[in-house]
Every structure is written in structure tokens, then in C-alpha cells.
N, C-alpha and C positions, 0 to 999 in steps of 0.2 A: 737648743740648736742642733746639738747632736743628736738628740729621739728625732726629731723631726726629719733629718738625713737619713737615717735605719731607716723610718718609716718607710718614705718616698723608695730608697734602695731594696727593700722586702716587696710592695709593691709592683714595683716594675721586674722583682725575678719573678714575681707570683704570677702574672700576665704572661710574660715567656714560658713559664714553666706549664700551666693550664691553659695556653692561650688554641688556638684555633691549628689543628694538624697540616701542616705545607701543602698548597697545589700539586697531587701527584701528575705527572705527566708520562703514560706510557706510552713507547717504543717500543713497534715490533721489528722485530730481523726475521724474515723469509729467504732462506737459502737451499743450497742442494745437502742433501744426507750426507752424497761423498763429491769428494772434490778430486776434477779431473786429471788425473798424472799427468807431470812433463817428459819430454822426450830427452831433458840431460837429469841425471841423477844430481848433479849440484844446485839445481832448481823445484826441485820437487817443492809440492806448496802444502805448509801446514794444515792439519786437519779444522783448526781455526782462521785459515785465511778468510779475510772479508769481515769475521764477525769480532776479530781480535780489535778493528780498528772503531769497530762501533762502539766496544766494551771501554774505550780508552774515553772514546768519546762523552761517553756516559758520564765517568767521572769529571772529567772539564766542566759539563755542563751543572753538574755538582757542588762543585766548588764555588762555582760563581750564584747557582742557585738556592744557597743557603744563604744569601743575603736576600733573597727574595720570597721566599718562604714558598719554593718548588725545589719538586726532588721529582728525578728521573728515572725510570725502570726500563729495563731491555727485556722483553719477550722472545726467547731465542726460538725459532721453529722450523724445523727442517723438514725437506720432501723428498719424493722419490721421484721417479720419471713417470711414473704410471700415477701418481698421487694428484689427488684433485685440487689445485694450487686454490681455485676459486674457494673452496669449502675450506680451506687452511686461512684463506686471509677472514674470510668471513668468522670464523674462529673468533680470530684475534679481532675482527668491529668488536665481538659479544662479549669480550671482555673488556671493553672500553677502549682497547688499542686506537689512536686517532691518528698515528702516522706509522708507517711498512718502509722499513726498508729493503729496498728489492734486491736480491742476487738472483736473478732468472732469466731463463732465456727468453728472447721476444714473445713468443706465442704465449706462456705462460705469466708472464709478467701484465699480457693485455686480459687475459683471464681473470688474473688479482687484483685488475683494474677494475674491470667492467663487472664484477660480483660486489666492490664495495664502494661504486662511485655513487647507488642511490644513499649510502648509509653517512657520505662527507669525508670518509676515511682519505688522507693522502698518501700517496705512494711517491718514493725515492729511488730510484731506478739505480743502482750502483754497481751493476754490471755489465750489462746489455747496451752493447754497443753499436747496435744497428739503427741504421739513420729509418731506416720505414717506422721507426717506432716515433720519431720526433716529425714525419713528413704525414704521409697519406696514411700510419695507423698512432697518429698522436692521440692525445686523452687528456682531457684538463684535470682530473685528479693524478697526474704522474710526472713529477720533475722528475729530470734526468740531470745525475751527477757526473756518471760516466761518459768520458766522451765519446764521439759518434767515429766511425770508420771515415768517415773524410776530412772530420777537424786531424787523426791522427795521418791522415793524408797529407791533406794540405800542410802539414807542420815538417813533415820531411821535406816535403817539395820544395817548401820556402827554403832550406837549409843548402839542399842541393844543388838548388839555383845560384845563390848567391855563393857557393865552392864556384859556380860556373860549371859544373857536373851537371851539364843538360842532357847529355846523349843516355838513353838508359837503354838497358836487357833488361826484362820484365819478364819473371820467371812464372808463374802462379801454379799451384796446386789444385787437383780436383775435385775437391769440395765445396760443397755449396758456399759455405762460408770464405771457402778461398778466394773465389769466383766474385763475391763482394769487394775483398778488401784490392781485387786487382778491379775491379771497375771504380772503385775511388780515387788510387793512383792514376789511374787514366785521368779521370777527372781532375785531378789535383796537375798532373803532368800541362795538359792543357789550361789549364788557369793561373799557371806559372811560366809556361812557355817554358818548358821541356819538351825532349823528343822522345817518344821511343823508337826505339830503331827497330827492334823486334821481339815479335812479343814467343816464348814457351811454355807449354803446358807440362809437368811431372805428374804421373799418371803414379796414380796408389797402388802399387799392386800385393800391398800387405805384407808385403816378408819381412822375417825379422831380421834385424841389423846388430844385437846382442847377443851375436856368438862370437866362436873365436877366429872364426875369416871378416868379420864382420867389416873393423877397419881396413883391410886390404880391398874388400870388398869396394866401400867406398870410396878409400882413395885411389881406385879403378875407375868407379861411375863417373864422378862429379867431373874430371878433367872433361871425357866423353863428352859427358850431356852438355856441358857449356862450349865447345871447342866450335871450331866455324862462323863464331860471332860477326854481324858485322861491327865496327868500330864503334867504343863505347865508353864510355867514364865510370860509368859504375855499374852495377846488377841490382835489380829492385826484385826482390821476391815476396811473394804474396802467399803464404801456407801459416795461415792460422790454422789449423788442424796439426800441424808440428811434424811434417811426416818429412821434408828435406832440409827445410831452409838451415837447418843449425850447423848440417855438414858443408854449406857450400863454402863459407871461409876460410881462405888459404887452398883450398881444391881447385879453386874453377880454373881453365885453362889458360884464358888472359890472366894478369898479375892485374886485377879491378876489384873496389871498396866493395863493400856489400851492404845492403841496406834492406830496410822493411823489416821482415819477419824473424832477421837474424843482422846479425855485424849493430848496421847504428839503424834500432831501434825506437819510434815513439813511444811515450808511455805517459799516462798521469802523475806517475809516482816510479821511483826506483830508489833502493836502498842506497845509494848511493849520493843522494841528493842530502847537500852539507848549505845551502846559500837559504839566507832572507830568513833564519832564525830554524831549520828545518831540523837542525843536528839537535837542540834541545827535544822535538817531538820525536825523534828517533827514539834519544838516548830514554824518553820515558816511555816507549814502547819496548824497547828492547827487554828495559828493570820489569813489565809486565808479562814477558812472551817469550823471552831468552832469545827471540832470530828479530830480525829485520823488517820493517814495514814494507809490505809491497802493493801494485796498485787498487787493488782490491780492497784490500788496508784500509788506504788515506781514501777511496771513495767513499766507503760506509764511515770513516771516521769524518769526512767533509758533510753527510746526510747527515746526521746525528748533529754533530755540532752546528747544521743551519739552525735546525728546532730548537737548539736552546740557546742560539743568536737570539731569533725570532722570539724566543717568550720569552727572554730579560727584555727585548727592546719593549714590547707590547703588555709587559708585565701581566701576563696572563697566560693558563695552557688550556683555555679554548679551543679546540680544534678550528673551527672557524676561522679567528681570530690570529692566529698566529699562520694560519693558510693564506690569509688576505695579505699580511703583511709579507709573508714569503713572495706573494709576486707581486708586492710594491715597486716601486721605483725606491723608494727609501732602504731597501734590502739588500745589504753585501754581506760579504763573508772574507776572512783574513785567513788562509790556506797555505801559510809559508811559501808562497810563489813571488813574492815583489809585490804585486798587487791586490787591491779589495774582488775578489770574484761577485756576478752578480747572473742573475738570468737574463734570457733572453726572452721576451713578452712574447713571440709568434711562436714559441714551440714549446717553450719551459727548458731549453740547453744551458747548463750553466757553462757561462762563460770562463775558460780556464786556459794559462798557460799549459804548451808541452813540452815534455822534456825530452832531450835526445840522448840515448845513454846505450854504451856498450856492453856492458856489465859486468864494466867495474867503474867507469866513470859515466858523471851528467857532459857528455860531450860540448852541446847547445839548449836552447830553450828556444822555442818560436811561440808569438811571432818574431821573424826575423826582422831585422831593421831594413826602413828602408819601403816595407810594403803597408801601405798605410790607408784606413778606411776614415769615412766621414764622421762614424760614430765613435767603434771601438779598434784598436786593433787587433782587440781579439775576434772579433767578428770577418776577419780574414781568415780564419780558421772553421771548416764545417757552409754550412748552406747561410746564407744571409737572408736579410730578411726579404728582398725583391725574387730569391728562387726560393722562398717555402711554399710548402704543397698543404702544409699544415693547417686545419679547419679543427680549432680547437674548440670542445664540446662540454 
């Protein structure tokens, strides 16, 4: 009885041990060489921002995919501005790479698209936040994890409204990109019923603010440039570019909240976020990174973690095969937000809570209570499905 237990017990380590090498599954990361400074020194962002959250994710996917006999690799590859994003991703098809994750700006990320969309390769979009990428320049090889300039719209709006802080100043900067994220508030303003009362332009005119009249300098301006308002609840400023919004707190002439680009903040992620089991995913990013998760972070670390959702549910890393199920109806994802995130079928947007955070605290989450849709009510959040413009390909 006892030979016959070795036997059987030698046998089945003999099969493990010679048996057939795991479904490799690789992941690529497609990002910038250098990553763009901030405008406070206490925010500067890691030279691994974005890819640190991938690397996290890698291992999750790891851990659960050694019961399944996959194992995950990250293809890390970086570009330049002048660098041929297309001929990078295509790269990474030749090496079997069958999903990208993206940190790119729109133009580029439609590049990365459209060089590996005969090849099946998918793309994860985890930075680019422009809604023309989900509207009139979608692509059915490219979810989008990051969210769109009007879901982070509309999620302030929601918040502001229900303060009862309808009346806004709407500041915006002169950049193209600024000029977006103030035509979202607009939008978001009137789809909330908000006012603005009047809108300002902050003209760039490059000087530097990192000398030693610097501070006087500023706490000269900002009274100026905000003073004469007419009456208002709060100031909504729009400079994604980073060139005023962060001085206007406590400067501006009115004693008014500040919001958008600076004061209370939307974001996918901020280090600060302790709710719905979140402080455990910190704390094991921290033990990998020594700083803090930020949004860029948990976007690339939400891409990474769908794929290896997707090929335990599907038990397979098929490119194909786990792309299908990715825009199943049968496909959520668990993101430390309170609920299952899932996509949206007319664009590929995943569906996501956002947070409102000062930075130092998650202030609120939208959506807010109270504004409620037929489906989801995340889907009060960004363009719905009767305004997409999206003709997915």
C-alpha cells in the first residue's frame, strides 16, 4: 500500500516537474523617455510614474497565474517626441507583444493604434485623456482606462452642484489643452445646471516665478487678476499646462473655494485614497517604490490587471480570446473604488468612479447621489451613449 502511494506521489511530481512550460503572456508599456515636471516641487512625479503601477500589476497577475499555468512579462519601452511611436509599437507586435499599454498623447497613441490594428495587437490607453480619442478619432483596437476631460468634468460639476455652488469664475489658461478642459466645464456646467457668471483668460507670458520676488510677485497678481468679479461661489480654473492654477488659493480677491486645476481636484487615483480596501494596494506599492501611487499609477496598474482578469476568467492568453472577453458584457474589473468597473460598448471608456481630493485628503467621490441614469450611474459621468460620435472600427 505504501509503494503504491510513492508511486502515484513520484508520478504526479514527475508531470509538474516535465510537464508543459506556462502560457507566457506578454505586456507591453509604451511611455515617454522623460516625464513632464510639475509646477510645485512637492509633486514632482517619479521617473517610474505610470510604469511603476504596471510592474505591481504584473505580479498580481502572478500570483493568481500560477494556478493556471500563465506567467506575465512587461515589455517596458520608451520614446522621444520626434520617435516613431508606430515603428515602436510594431516592435513590440514582432515580438509577440499582444496588448500595449499606452502613456501617449492622442496623436501618438492613434499612431500605435493604427500601425498594429491589422496585426490584432490591443492597446490600453492609460493616459490620454482626450475625449476626441473615444468620440470622432475612436479605434476598436484601444480601450481607454484613463478617464476622458468631461467624465473629470462632469464629476466636479456633480459635487459643486449639490454644495449648491452653482455660480462659477471660470478661469482657463492658454493652451490648447487648457482650452479643452474649459470647454468640458462648460459642458458639464450646463448639464448640471450651473452658471457661469464670467468666464477669464491667463495669458502665458513665460516668466519665471522661481526667484526671489517670486512670491511677492504673485501675491501681487492673483488679488488683481481675480478682483472685480461678478458674485460667485466658487472659481473653476481650467490650466492643465500648470502655469497659474496652483497660486490661486488663498490669493484670489473674493475669499472663494477654488476648484478644477487646483484646490478640489478630480482624479482617478490620488495618494490619499484609504476607502474599499485601497490602503492595502498602496501600502504594497509603497514596500515596491518607496513614494505613493498616483493617477497614472493605478491607470497602468487597472490595464495590466484587466488582462490578467481576462485570461484567468477565459483561461487562455490568446490575444484574440481574452480581447473578446474584454468587451464582453461578462467583463468587470475590482479597482478599490466600491464597485465592479466595466466598459462601455459604444466607445471602449471604462466606466470609473472619481475622486475629489485636495492633496491631502479624497474630499468626495462622484457620481454624486441623487443624479441617477437608466443604466449606470457611472454613465453620468463623460459622454453617454445617445451623444457619442464614436463609429468604432
Amino acid at each position: 500500500m505504501a509503494r503504491s502511494f510513492w508511486a502515484i506521489a513520484i508520478c504526479i511530481w514527475g508531470s509538474a516537474a516535465f510537464g508543459a512550460e506556462p502560457a507566457e503572456i506578454r505586456i507591453g508599456y509604451l511611455g515617454p523617455a522623460a516625464i513632464r515636471p510639475s509646477l510645485s516641487l512637492a509633486t514632482q512625479p517619479a521617473g517610474n510614474d505610470g510604469v511603476a503601477g504596471a510592474r505591481l500589476a504584473i505580479e498580481d497577475n502572478n500570483t493568481t497565474g500560477r494556478f493556471l499555468d500563465q506567467h506575465f512579462t512587461l515589455d517596458d519601452v520608451r520614446t522621444k517626441d520626434r520617435d516613431d511611436v508606430g515603428a515602436a509599437a510594431t516592435a513590440m507586435a514582432n515580438r509577440d507583444v499582444g496588448f500595449i499599454v499606452a502613456d501617449l498623447p492622442a496623436d501618438a497613441l492613434l499612431q500605435a493604434s493604427d500601425a498594429v490594428r491589422a496585426r490584432g495587437t490591443l492597446l490600453l490607453n492609460a493616459g490620454a485623456i482626450d475625449d476626441r480619442l473615444r468620440e470622432q478619432d475612436c479605434r476598436g483596437n484601444v480601450l481607454h482606462i484613463a478617464p476622458t476631460r468631461s467624465m473629470l468634468a462632469d464629476a466636479l460639476a456633480q459635487y459643486l452642484v449639490w454644495k449648491q455652488w452653482k455660480r462659477w469664475l471660470l478661469v482657463a489658461g492658454s493652451h490648447p489643452e487648457d482650452r479643452l478642459y474649459a470647454d468640458a466645464l462648460r459642458r458639464a456646467a450646463t448639464r448640471f445646471g450651473a452658471k457661469i457668471v464670467q468666464e477669464r483668460t491667463f495669458e502665458d507670458s513665460g516668466g519665471a516665478r522661481r526667484t526671489d520676488s517670486g512670491v511677492t510677485l504673485i501675491q501681487r497678481q492673483m488679488p488683481i487678476f481675480t478682483q472685480s468679479s461678478p458674485a460667485h461661489d466658487v472659481l473653476v480654473a481650467a490650466d492643465e499646462s500648470e502655469v497659474f492654477a496652483a497660486y490661486l488659493p488663498y490669493r484670489t480677491w473674493d475669499p472663494r473655494p477654488v476648484a478644477g486645476s487646483a484646490g478640489l481636484v478630480p482624479t482617478s487615483w490620488d495618494p490619499a485614497h484609504d476607502q474599499w480596501g485601497a490602503v492595502q494596494l498602496q501600502n504594497r506599492f509603497m514596500k515596491l517604490n518607496a513614494r505613493r501611487m498616483t493617477a497614472r499609477d493605478m491607470q497602468a496598474w487597472t490595464a495590466v490587471r484587466m488582462i490578467g482578469e481576462a485570461a484567468a476568467r477565459v483561461k487562455s492568453g490568446d490575444t484574440r480570446t481574452v480581447t473578446d472577453f474584454l468587451k464582453s458584457r461578462d467583463f468587470s474589473i475590482a479597482a478599490f473604488k466600491g464597485q465592479r468597473l466595466s466598459l462601455r460598448d459604444w466607445n471602449w471608456q471604462l466606466r470609473q468612479p472619481i475622486l475629489l481630493a485636495d492633496g491631502r485628503m479624497v474630499v468626495s467621490v462622484s457620481p454624486q447621489e441623487g443624479f441617477l441614469h437608466q443604466v449606470s450611474e457611472l454613465d453620468t459621468l463623460g459622454v453617454d451613449r445617445p451623444e457619442t460620435k464614436c463609429n468604432l472600427k
